[in-house]
Structure formats: structure tokens, C-alpha cells
C-alpha positions as CSV (number, residue, x, y, z in Angstrom):
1,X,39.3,268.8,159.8
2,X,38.2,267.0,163.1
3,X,40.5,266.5,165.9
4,X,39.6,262.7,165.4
5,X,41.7,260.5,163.4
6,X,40.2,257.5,163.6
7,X,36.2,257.1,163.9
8,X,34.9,253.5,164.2
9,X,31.2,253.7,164.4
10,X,28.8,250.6,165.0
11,X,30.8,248.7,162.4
12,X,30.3,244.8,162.6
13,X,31.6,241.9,160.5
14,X,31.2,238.3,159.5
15,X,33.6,235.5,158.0
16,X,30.3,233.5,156.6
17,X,28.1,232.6,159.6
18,X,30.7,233.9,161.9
19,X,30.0,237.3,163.7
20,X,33.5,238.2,164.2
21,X,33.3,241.7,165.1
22,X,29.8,243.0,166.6
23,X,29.0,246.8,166.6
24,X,32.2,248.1,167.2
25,X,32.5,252.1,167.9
26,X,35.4,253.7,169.8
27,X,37.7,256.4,168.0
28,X,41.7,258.0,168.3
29,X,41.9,261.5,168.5
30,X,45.3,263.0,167.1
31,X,48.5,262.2,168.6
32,X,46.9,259.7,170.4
33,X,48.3,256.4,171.4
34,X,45.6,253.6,171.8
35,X,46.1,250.1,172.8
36,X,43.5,247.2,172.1
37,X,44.1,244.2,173.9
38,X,42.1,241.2,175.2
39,X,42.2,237.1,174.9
40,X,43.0,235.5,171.5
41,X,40.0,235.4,169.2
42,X,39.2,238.7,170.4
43,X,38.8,240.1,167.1
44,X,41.6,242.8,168.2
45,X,43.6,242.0,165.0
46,X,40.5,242.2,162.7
47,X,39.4,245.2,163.8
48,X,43.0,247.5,163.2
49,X,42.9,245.3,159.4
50,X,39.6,246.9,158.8
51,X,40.8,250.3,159.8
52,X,43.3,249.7,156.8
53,X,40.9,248.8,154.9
54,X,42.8,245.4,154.7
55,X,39.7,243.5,155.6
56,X,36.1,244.3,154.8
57,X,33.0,244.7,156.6
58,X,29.6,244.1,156.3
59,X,28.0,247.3,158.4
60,X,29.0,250.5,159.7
61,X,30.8,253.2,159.2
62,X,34.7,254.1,159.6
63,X,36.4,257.2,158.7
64,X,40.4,258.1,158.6
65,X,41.7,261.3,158.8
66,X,38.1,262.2,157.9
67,X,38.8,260.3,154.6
68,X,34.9,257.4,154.8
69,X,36.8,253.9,154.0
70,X,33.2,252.5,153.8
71,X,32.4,254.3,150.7
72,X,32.7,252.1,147.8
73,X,34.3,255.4,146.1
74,X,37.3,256.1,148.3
75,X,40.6,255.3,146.9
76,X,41.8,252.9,149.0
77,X,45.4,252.5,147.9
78,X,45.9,256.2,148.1
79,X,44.5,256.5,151.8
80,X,46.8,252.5,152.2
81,X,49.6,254.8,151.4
82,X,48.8,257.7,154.5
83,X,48.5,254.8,157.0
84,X,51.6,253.2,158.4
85,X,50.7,249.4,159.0
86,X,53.2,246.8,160.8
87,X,52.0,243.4,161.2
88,X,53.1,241.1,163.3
89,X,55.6,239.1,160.4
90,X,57.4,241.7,159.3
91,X,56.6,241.7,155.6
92,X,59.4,242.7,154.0
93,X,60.9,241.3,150.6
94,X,63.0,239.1,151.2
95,X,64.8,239.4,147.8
96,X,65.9,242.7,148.6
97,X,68.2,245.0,150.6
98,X,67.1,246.8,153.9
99,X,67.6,250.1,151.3
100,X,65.4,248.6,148.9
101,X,62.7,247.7,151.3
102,X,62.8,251.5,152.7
103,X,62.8,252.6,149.1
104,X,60.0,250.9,147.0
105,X,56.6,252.3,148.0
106,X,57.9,255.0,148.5
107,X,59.1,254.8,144.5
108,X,56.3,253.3,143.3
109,X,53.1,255.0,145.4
110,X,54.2,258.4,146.5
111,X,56.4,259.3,142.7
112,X,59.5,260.1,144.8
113,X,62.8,260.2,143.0
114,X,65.3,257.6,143.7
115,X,66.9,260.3,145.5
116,X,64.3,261.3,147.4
117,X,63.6,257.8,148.9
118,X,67.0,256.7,149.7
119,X,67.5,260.3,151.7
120,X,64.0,259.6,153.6
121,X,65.0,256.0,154.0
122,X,68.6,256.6,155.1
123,X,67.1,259.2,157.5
124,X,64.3,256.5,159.0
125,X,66.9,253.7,159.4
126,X,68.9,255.9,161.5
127,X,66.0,256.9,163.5
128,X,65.4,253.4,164.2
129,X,69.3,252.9,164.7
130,X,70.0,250.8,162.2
131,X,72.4,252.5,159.9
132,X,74.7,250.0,159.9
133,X,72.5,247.4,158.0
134,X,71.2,249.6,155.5
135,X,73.0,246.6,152.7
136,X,72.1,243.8,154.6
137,X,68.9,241.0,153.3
138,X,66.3,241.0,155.8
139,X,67.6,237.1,156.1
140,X,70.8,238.6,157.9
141,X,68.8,240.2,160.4
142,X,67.4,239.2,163.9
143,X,63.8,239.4,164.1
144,X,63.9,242.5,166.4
145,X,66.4,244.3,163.7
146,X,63.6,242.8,161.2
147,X,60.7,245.1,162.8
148,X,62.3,247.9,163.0
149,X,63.2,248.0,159.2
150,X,59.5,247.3,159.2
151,X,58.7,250.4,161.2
152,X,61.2,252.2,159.8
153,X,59.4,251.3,155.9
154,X,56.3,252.7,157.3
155,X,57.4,256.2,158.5
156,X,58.7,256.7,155.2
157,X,55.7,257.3,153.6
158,X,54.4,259.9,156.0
159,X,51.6,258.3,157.6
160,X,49.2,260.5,159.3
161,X,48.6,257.3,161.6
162,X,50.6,254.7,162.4
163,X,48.7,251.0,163.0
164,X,50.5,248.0,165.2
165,X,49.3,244.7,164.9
166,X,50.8,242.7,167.4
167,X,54.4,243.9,166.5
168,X,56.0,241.9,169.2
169,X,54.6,238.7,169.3
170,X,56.7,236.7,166.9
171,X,59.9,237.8,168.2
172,X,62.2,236.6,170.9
173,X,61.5,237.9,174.4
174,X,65.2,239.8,174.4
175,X,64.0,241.4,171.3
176,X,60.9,243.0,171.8
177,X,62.8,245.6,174.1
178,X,64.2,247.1,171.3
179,X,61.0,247.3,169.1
180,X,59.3,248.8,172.2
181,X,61.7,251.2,172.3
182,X,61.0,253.0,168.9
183,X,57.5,252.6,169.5
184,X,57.7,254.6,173.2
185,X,60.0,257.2,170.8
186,X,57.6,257.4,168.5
187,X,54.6,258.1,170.9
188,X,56.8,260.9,172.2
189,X,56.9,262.4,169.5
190,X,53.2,262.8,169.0
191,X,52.6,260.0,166.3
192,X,48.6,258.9,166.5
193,X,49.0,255.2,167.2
194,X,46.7,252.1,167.7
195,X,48.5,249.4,168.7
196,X,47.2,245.9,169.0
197,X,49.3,244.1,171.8
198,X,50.1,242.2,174.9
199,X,52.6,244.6,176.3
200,X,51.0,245.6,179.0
201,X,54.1,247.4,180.4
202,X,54.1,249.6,177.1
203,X,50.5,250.5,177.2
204,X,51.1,251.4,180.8
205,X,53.9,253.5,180.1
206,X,52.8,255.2,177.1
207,X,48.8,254.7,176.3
208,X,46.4,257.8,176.0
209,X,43.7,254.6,176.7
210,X,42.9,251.0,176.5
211,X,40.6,249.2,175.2
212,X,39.6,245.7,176.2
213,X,38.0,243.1,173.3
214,X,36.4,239.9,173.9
215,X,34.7,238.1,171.4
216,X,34.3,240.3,169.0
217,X,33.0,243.5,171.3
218,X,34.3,246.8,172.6
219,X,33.6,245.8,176.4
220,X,35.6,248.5,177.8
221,X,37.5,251.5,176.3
222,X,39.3,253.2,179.1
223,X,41.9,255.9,180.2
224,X,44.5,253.8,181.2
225,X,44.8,255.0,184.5
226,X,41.0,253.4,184.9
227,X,41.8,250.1,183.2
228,X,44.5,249.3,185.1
229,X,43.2,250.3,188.7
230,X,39.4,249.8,188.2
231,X,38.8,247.6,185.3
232,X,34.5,247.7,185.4
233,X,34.0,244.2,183.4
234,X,34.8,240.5,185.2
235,X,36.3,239.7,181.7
236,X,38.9,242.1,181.9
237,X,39.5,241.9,185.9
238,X,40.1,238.1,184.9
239,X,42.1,239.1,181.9
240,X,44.4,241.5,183.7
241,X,45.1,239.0,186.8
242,X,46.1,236.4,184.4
243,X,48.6,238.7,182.6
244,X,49.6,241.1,185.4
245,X,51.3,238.5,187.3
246,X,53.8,237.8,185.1
């Protein structure tokens, strides 16, 4: 088993005519917490879907958990169910309880009892602090309580990673304290993220290292000591004045 448990290697991708993601390599060793940021259009979002095998791509390789999501004979659903995703919408059902939401997957993918799933549910809704809700329709949430039951759906499967696509940019500004909060927890604890985001403050505070996309390249990827202080390309230096002064 490497100590790597994300490869990307020269992996590039087109909608049509459109280069959207050009020979992207960069990699997130165990327990490590990497950020990906850069202006919209980036292809920051495209890249962590085709780590998830959510979108395809047209060259290259990429490997999780040493587990090659290029091969045409991997079984995507099974290594889907060993990656925690949580997109920027939320995604839960909105027919059903916040105990239902926790529960299903974990039903359905991973053959735990009903038992089982509520106990590991129950348990991951209090480690987001949200206990109290457990009966509640995602509808009677805020959008902050929303992503946690989100977060909280993912770590009941297990995941041996834990992906973040923009998981605070749909909520209210007084919300995304509380989201960032599980995440910093979570990071603690020694959980290998990649996070796609604009919080500079939480890659700052918790990022192994950084790594800046524009227009659909890798042009830096960075401890985060060196991204912040000496940032080597103009398009970052630009990008981090805009964002930094706010």
C-alpha cells in the first residue's frame, strides 16, 4: 500500500472541443488535507468529480487508495462507496428524515443491518452536533444544519478519503462557520481531505498544501506556508490580492 491516497497523473479532459482540464498531475498523501482553489472556470470542481469518478476523462491516469479509476474494469460504485463526496447542494432526499438520509447507503451499498446504520448514523449526527434533528426533513433545516447532515452521510460509510466541492458556497455567510468547523475537526483528526474552496482562512489554518488552478492547469501546488507568502505565478499573486483583502 503506498503512502499516497490520491495519484492524479497527466490526466486531461474535454467537454466536445473544450479542453477543460489539461495534463493535470499533483497527488494527497494520507491524512492529508489539500485545498484547490483558483478563479471560476478553473476546472477546480471538475477535477475533484473526476477523482470520484463522477465525471470522465479522456487521458491519463488516476488511482485511489491504489484502487486505477481509469481502468474500464474497476468497480466504480464499490470504490464510490470508500470515497466520502459533498458537493456544494447538499444532496440529500428531500422525502426523508435526517435518520433516513444517514441510513440509506449505508443499507443499500455497504449490507449493514438497520441496526447497524442507525447506531453509525446516530453516532455521526452527534459528531457533527446535530442530535437534536435526527427526525427533522432536510426542508426544516438551515442550509448550514443541511451540510452537516451531508458530511455527516458521508462519514458513515467509512471513507478512506473525504472529497469537498465547494461545501460553503451556497450557504449564508453566518453559516459556513459552522460547516468549517467540522471540517477543521475532521482534519484534526487525520482524515485525507481535498477540498475545493474559497476559504482561504480554512486552508490557512488547516492545509498540508494548496494548489492553485487557472484554466484548466495545475499552475502551482504549494505548501501552504509558500502559497501564501511567495506565491511564484502572476495569476495567483493577482488571485490572492483580490481575495486576501477581504
Amino acid at each position: 500500500m503506498s503512502d499516497k491516497m490520491i495519484v492524479i497523473d497527466d490526466l486531461s479532459k474535454w467537454y466536445g472541443s473544450f479542453n477543460v482540464l489539461k495534463h493535470c498531475s499533483t497527488h494527497v498523501d494520507r491524512g492529508e488535507v489539500v485545498v484547490v482553489c483558483g478563479p471560476s472556470g478553473s476546472g477546480k470542481s471538475t477535477l475533484i468529480k473526476c477523482v470520484n469518478a463522477l465525471e470522465p476523462f479522456q487521458e491519463g491516469k488516476l488511482f485511489i487508495n491504489d484502487v486505477p479509476v481509469h481502468d474500464p474494469k474497476t468497480n466504480l460504485p464499490k470504490l464510490r462507496s470508500q470515497v466520502g463526496m459533498v458537493f456544494q447542494h447538499f444532496e440529500l432526499f428531500p422525502h426523508l428524515n435526517v435518520t433516513e438520509n444517514l441510513t440509506l447507503a449505508q443499507i443499500k451499498v455497504l449490507g449493514r443491518s438497520k441496526d447497524e446504520a442507525l447506531a453509525r448514523g446516530l453516532k455521526m449526527l452527534d459528531r457533527v452536533g446535530l442530535t437534536a434533528h435526527k427526525d427533522k426533513f432536510p426542508g426544516q433545516l438551515s442550509g448550514g444544519q443541511q451540510q452537516r447532515v451531508a458530511i455527516a452521510r458521508a462519514l458513515c460509510m467509512d471513507p478512506h478519503v473525504m472529497l469537498f466541492d465547494e461545501p460553503t458556497s451556497a450557504l449564508d455567510p453566518e453559516m459556513v462557520g459552522e460547516v468549517l468547523d467540522v471540517m477543521v475537526d475532521l482534519a484534526k483528526e487525520g482524515m485525507t481531505m481535498m477540498v475545493v474552496t474559497h476559504e482561504m482562512g480554512f486552508a490557512r489554518k488547516v492545509a498540508n498544501r494548496v494548489i492553485f488552478m487557472d484554466q484548466g492547469e495545475i499552475v502551482e501546488d504549494a505548501t501552504k506556508e509558500d502559497f501564501f507568502t511567495q506565491p511564484k505565478s502572476d495569476r495567483a499573486i493577482q488571485f490572492l490580492s483580490k481575495i486576501l483583502q477581504h
